[in-house]
DRENRORO-870282 format. One line per 3 residues: number of its first residue (from 1); their letters; for each residue x, y, z of N, C-alpha, C, O. Coordinates in Angstrom, 2 decimals. Each point is the difference from the previous one (the first is absolute). Layout:
# DRENRORO-870282
NUM = a = X,Y,Z,X,Y,Z,X,Y,Z,X,Y,Z ~ ...
# end
This chain:
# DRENRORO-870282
1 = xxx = 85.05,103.39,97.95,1.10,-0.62,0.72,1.30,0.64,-0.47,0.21,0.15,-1.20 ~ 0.60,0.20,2.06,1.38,0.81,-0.18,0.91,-1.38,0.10,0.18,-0.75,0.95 ~ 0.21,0.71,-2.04,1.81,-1.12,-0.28,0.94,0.78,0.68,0.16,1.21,0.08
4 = xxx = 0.52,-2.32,0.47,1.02,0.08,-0.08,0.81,-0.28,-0.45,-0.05,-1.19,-0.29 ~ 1.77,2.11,-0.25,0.82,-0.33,-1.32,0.53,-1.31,0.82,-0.20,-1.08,-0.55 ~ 0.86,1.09,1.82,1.02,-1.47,0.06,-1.02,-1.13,-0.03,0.82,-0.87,0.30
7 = xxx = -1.79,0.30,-0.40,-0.15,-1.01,-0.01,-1.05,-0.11,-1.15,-0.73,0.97,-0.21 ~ 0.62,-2.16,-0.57,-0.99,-0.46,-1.34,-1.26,0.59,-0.09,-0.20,0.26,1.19 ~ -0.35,-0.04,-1.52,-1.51,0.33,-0.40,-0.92,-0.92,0.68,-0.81,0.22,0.90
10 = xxx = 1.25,-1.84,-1.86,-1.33,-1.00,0.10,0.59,-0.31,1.30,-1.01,-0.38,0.59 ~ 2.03,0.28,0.32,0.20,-0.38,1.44,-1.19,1.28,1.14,-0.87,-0.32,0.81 ~ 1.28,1.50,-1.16,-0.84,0.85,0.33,-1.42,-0.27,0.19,-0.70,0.09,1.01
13 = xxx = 0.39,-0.52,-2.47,-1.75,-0.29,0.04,-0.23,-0.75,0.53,-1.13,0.02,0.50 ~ 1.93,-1.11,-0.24,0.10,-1.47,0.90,-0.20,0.31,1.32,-0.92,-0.61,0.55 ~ 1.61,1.47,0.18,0.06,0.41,0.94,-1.88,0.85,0.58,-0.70,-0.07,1.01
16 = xxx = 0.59,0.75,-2.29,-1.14,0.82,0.10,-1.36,-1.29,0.52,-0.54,-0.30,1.06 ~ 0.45,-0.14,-2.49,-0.80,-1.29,0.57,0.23,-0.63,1.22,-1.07,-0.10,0.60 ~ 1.90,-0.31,-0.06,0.39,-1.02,1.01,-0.24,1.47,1.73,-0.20,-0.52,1.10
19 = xxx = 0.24,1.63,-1.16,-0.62,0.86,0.68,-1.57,-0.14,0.18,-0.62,0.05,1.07 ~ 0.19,-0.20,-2.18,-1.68,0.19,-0.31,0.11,-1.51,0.78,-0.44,0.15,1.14 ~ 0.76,-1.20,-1.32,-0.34,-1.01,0.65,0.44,0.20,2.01,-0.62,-0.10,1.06
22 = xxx = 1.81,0.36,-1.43,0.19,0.33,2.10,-0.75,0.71,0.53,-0.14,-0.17,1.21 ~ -0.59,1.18,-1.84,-0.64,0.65,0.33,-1.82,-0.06,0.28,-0.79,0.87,0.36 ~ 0.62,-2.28,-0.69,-1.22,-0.21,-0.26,-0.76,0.25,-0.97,-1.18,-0.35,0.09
25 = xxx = 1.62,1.00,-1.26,-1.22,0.62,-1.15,-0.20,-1.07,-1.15,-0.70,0.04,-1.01 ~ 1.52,-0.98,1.47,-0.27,-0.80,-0.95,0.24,-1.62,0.77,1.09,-0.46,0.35 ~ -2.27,-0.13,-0.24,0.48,-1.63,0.55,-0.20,-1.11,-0.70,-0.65,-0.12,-1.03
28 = xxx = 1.28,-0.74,1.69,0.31,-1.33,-0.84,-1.60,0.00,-0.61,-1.10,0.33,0.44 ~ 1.55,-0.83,-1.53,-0.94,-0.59,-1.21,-0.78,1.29,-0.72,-0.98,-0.35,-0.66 ~ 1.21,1.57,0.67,-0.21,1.20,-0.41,0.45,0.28,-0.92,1.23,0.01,-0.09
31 = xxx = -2.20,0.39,-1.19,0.86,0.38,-1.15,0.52,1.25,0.03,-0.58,1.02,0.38 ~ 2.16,-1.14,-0.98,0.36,1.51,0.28,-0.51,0.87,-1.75,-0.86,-0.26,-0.85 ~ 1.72,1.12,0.97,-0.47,1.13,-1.46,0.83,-1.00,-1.20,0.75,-0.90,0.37
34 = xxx = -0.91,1.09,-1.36,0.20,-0.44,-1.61,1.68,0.43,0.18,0.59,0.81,0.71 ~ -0.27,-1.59,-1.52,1.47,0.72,-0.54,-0.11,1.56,-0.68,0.73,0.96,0.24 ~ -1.81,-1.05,-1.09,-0.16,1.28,-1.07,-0.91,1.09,1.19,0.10,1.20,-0.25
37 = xxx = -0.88,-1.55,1.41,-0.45,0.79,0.45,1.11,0.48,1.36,-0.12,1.15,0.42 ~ 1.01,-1.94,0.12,0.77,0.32,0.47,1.68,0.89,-0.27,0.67,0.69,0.77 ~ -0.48,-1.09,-2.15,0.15,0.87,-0.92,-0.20,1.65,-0.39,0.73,0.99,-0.09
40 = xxx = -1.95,-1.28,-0.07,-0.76,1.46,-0.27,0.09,0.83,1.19,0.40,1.16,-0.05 ~ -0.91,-1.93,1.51,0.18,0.71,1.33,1.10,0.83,-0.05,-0.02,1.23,-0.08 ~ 1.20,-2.15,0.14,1.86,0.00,0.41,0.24,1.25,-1.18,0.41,1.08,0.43
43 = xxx = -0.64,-1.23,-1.70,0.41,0.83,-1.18,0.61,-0.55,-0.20,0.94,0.74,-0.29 ~ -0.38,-2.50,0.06,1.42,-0.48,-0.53,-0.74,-1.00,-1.14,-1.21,-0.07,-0.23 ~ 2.22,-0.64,-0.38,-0.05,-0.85,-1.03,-0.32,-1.52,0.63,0.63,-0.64,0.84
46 = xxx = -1.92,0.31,-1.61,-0.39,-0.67,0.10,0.54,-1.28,0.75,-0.35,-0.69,0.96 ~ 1.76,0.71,-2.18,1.02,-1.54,0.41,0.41,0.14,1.29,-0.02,-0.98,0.75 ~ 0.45,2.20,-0.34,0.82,0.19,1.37,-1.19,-0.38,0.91,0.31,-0.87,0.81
49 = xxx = -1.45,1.26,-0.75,-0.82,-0.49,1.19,-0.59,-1.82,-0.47,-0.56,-0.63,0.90 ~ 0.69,0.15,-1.84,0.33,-1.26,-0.48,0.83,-1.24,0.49,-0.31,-1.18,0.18 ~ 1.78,2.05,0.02,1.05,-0.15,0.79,0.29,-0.29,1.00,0.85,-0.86,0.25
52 = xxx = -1.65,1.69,0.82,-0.71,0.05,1.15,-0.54,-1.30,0.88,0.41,-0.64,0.97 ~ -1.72,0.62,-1.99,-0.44,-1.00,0.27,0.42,-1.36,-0.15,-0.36,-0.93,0.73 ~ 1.34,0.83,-1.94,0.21,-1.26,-0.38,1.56,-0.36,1.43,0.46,-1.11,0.28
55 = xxx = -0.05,2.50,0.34,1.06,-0.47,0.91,-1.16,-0.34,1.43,0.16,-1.07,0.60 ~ -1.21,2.00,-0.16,-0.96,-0.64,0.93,-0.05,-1.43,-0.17,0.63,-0.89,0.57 ~ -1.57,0.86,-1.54,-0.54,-1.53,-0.45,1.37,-1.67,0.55,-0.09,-1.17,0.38
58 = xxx = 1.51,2.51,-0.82,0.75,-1.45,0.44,0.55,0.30,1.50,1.14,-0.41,0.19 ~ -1.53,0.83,0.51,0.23,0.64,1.46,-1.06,-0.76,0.75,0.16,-0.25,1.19 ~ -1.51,-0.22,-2.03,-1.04,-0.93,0.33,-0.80,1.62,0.42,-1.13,-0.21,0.43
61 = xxx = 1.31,0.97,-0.45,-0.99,1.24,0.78,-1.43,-0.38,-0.82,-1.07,-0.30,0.53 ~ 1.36,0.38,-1.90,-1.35,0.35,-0.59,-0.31,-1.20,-1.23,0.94,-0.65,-0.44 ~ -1.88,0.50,0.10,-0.09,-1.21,-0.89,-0.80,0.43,-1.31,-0.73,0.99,0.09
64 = xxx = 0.80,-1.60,-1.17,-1.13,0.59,-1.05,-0.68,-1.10,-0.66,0.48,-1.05,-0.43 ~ -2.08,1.58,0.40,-0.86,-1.11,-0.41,-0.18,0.53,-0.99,-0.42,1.16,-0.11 ~ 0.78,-2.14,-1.04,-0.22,0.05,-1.18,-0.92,0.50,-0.61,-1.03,-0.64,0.22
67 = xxx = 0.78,1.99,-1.27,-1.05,0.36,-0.44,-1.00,0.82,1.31,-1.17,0.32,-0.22 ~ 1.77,-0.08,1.39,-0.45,0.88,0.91,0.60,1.10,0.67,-0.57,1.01,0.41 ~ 2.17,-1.39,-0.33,0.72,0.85,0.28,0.94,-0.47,1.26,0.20,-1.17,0.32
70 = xxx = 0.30,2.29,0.32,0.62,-0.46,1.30,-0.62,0.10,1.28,-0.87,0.84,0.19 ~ 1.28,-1.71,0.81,-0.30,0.07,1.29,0.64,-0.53,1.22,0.86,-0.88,0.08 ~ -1.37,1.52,0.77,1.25,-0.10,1.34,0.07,-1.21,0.42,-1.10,-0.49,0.26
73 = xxx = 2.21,-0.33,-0.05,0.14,-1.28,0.18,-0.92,-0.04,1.76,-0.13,0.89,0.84 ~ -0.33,-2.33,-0.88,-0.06,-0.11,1.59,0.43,0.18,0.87,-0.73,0.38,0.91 ~ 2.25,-0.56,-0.67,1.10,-0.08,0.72,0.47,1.43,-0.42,0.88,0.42,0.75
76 = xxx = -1.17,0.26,-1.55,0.50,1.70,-0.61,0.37,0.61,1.26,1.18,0.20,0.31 ~ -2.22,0.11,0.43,1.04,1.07,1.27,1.06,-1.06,0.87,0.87,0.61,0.62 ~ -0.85,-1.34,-0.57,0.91,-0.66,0.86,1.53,-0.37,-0.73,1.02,-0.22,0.65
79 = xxx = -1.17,0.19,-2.67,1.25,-0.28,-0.55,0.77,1.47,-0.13,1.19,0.26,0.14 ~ -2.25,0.55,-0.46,-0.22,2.14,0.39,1.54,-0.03,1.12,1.20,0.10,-0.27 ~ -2.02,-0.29,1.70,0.66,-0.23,0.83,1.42,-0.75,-0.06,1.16,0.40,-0.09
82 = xxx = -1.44,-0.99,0.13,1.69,-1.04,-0.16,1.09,0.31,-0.79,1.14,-0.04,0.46 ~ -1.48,0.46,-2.04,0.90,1.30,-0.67,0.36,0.76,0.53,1.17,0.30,0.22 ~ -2.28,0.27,0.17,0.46,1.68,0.50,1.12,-0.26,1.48,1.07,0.59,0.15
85 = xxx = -1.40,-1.17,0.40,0.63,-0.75,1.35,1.26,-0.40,-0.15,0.82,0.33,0.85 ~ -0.44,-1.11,-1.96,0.95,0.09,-0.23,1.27,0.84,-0.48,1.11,0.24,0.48 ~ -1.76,0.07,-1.60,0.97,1.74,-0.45,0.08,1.00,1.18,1.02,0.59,0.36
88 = xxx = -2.27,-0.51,0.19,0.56,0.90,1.32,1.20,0.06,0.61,0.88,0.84,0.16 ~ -1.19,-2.57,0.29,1.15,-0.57,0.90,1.34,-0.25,-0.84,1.04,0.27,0.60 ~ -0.93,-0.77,-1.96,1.42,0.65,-0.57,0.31,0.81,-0.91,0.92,-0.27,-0.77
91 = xxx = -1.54,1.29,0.69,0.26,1.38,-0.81,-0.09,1.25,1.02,0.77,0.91,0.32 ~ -2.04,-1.27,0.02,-0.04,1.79,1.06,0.49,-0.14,1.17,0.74,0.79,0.59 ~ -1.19,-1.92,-0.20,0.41,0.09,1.81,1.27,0.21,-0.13,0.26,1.19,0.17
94 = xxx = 0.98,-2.10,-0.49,1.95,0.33,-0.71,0.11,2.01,0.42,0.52,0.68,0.89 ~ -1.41,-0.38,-2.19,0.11,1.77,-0.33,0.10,0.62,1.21,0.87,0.77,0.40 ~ -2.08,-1.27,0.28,-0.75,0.56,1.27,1.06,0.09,1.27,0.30,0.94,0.73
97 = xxx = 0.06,-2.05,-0.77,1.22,-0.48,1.23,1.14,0.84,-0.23,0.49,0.60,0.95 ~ 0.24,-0.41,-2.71,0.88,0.82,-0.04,0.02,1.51,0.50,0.87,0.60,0.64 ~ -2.25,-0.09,-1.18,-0.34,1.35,0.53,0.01,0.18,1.40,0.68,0.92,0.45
100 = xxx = -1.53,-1.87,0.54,0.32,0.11,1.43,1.30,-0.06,0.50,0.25,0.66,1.01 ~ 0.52,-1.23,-1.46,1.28,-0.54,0.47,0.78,1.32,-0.23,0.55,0.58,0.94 ~ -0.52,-0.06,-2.41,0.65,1.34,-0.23,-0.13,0.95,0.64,0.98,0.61,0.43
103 = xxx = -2.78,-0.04,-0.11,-0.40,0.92,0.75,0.03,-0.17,1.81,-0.35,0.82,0.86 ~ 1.04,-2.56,-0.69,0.31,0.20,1.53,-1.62,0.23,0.47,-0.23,0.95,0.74 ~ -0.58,-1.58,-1.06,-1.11,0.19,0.31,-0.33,-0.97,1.15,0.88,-0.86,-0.05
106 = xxx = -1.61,0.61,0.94,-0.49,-1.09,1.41,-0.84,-0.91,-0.69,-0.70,0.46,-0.90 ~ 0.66,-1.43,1.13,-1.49,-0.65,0.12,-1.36,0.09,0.71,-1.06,-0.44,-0.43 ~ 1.31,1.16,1.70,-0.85,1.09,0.56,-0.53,0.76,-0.50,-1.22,0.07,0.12
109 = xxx = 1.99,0.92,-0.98,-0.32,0.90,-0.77,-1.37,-0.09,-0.93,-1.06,0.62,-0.06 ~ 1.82,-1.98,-0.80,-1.08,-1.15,-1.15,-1.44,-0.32,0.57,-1.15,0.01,-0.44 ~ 1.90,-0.35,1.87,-1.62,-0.84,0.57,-1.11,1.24,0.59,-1.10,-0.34,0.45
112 = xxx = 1.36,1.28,-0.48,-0.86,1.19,0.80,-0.61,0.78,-1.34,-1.11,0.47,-0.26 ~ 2.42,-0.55,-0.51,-1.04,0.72,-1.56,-0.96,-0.86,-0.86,-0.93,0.42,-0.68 ~ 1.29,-1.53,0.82,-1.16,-1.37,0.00,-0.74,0.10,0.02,-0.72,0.14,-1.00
115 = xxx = 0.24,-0.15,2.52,-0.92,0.14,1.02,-0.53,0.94,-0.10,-1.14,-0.44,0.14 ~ 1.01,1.61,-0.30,-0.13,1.46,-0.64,-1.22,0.00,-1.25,-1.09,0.52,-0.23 ~ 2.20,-1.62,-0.52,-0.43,-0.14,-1.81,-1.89,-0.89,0.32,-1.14,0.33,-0.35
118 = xxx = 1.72,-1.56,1.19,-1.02,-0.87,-0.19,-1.23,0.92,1.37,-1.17,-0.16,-0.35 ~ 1.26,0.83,1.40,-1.14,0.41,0.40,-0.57,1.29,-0.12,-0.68,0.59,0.84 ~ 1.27,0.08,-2.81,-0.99,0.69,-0.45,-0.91,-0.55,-1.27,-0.80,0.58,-0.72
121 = x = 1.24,-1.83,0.77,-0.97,-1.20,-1.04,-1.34,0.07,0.53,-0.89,-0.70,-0.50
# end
């Protein structure tokens, strides 16, 4: 996994996990990897992917059973969702609007490269 410098590490890995879940590779009630084996994957320190989890865990994404480890909450892709949904809508979408607005760009424009994007899915 390639970091990036502007934003945290354990937000990163947060992010990483919470992918593996939108993505299907991991579903509710699924144990994910160890701290120390997720760790070892990433190449980072232990605590930072620690970190991670312990900010999941209070996001409700992921839960840990004692003496077993962690796992994807029930509700995991749908709280996944609702985070991410949100920051979209007030962090990127803001960015997004400025850039169109600067570049004088259409909404036409938006909706045809869209459309483009989603029917080579």
């Amino acid at each position: 996994m390639e970091f990036r410098e502007n934003e945290a590490i354990y937000i990163q890995i947060a992010d990483h996990v919470s992918d593996y879940i939108l993505s299907g590779k991991w579903e509710a009630e699924q144990k994910i990897p160890s701290v120390r084996d997720m760790a070892v994957d990433l190449q980072v320190n232990p605590n930072t992917v620690m970190r991670s989890y312990e900010h999941l865990q209070k996001l409700e994404i992921i839960y840990n059973k004692r003496g077993l480890g962690f796992f994807v909450a029930p509700d995991g892709l749908e709280k996944v969702l609702e985070n991410r949904k949100a920051h979209f809508f007030e962090v990127k979408l803001p960015e997004l609007f400025k850039e169109i607005a600067l570049l004088r760009i259409e909404l036409k424009e938006i909706q045809e490269k869209y459309n483009l994007f989603i029917n080579k899915k």
